[in-house]
C-alpha positions in Angstrom: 41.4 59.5 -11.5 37.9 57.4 -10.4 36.3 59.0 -7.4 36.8 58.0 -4.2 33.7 56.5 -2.5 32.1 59.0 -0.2 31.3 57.0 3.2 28.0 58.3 4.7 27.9 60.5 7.7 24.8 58.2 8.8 22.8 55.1 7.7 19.4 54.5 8.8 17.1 51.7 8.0 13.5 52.1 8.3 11.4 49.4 9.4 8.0 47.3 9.3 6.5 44.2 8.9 6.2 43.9 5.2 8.2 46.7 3.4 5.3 47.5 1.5 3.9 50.7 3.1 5.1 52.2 6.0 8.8 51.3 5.7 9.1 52.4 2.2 7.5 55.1 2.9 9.5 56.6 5.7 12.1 56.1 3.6 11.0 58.0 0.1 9.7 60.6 2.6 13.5 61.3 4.3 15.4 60.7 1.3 13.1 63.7 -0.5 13.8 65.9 2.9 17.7 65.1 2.3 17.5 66.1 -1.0 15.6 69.5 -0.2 17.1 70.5 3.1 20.3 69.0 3.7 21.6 67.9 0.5 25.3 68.6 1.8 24.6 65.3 4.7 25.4 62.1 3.0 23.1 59.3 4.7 22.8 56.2 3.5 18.6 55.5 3.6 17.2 51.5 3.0 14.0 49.8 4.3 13.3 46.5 5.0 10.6 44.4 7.3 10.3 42.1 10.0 8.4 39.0 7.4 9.9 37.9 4.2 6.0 38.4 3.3 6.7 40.4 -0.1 10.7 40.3 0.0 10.9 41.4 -4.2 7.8 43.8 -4.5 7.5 47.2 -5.3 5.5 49.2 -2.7 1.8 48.9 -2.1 0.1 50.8 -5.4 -1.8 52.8 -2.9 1.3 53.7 -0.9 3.2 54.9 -4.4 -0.4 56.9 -5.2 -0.5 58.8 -2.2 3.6 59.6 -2.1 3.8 60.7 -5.7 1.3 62.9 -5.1 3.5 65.0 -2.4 6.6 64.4 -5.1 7.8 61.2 -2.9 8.9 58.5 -5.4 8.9 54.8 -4.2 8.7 53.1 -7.5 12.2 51.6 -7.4 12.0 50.1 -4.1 11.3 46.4 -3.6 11.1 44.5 -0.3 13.5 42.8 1.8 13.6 41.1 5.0 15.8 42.2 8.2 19.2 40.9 7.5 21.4 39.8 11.0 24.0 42.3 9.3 22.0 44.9 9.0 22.4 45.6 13.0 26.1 46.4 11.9 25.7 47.9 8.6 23.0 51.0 10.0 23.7 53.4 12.9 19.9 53.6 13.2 17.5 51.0 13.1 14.0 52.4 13.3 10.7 50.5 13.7 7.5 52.1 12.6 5.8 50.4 15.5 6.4 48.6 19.0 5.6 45.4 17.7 8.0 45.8 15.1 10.3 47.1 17.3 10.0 44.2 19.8 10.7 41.9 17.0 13.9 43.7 16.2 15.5 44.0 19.4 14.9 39.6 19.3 16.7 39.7 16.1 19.5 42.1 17.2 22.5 40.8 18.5 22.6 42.7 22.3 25.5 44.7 21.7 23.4 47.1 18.7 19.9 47.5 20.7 21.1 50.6 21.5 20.7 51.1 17.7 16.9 50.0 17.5 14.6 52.9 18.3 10.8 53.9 17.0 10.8 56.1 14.2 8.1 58.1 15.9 10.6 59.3 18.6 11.5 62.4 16.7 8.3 63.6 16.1 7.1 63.9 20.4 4.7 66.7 19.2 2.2 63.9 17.7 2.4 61.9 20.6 2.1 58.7 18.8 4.6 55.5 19.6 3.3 53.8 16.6 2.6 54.7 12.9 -0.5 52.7 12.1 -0.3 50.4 9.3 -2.6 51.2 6.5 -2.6 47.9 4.5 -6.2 47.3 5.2 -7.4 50.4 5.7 -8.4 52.8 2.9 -6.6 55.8 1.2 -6.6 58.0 4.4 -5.0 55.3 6.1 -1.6 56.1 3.9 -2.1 59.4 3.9 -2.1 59.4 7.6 1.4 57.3 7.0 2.9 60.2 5.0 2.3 63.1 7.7 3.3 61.1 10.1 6.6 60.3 7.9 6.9 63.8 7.4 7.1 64.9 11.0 9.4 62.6 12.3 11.6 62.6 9.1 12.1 66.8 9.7 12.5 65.7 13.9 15.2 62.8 12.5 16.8 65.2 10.1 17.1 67.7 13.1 18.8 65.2 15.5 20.8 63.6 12.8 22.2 67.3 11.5 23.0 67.8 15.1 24.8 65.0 15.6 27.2 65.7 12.6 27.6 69.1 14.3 28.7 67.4 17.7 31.0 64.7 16.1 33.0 67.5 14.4 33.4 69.6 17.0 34.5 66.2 18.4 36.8 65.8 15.8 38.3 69.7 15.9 39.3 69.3 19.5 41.0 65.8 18.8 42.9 67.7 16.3 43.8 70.4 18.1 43.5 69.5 22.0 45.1 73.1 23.1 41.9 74.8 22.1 39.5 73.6 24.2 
């Protein structure tokens, strides 16, 4: 008997201009803390930018140096633009910057901006909206991009494992209303 599919508790796209450095990164970053911390919480983690700029290339080879060197491996991501359906498809759409974020909510039929957030929201301790985009920078400048991933991907894994929390004690009392 085949498997049935397992649909994810969450789906989040992360978000730039380019998906070349920032984007992909956030997302090799979370997927990793998935794996390590919450392996049990099945979320469905893509990238994608704003410009069809790159749309079919791998990640920036600086941005691949600096990730495999904290274990983060973006090799098999390429680039894509923002799709119309992927304001359906993800529960959380989040934008590395305001700009980016701007341009989203333009894209985004009204009825998901509720959906669009900056990634940078779960990580109020560095007190940064935006995560800076390193492309013409030097090697700090995506090494920056992967602490900053870091801190708001535990602050996102955090919120998101709280959320499963709340929607099945949701789901308990629906099932049994006489116990709450």
């Amino acid at each position: 008997m085949p498997n049935k599919p397992v649909t994810p508790h969450f789906r989040v796209l992360f978000v730039c201009m380019g998906n070349i450095c920032r984007s992909p990164t956030a997302e090799g970053v979370f997927a990793k803390l998935l794996r390590e911390r919450a392996p049990e919480l099945n979320v469905l983690v893509d990238s994608a930018g704003t410009h069809a700029y790159h749309v079919g290339d791998s990640p920036d080879p600086r941005a691949r140096r600096a990730a495999e060197q904290r274990g983060v491996h973006l090799g098999k991501q390429r680039a894509r633009k923002v799709e119309i359906e992927d304001f359906a498809r993800f529960d959380f759409v989040l934008a590395m910057d305001r700009l980016n974020h701007a341009t989203l909510v333009e894209l985004s039929p009204p009825e998901f901006h509720e959906r669009i957030r900056l990634f940078m929201e779960f990580a109020p301790a560095a007190a940064l909206e935006d995560v800076p985009d390193p492309y013409y920078g030097g090697n700090k400048g995506f090494e920056h991009v992967l602490d900053l991933s870091e801190e708001a991907s535990s602050g996102l894994l955090e919120f998101l494992l709280r959320r499963q929390q709340q929607q099945q004690q949701q789901q308990a009392q629906a099932q049994d209303p006489e116990e709450s």
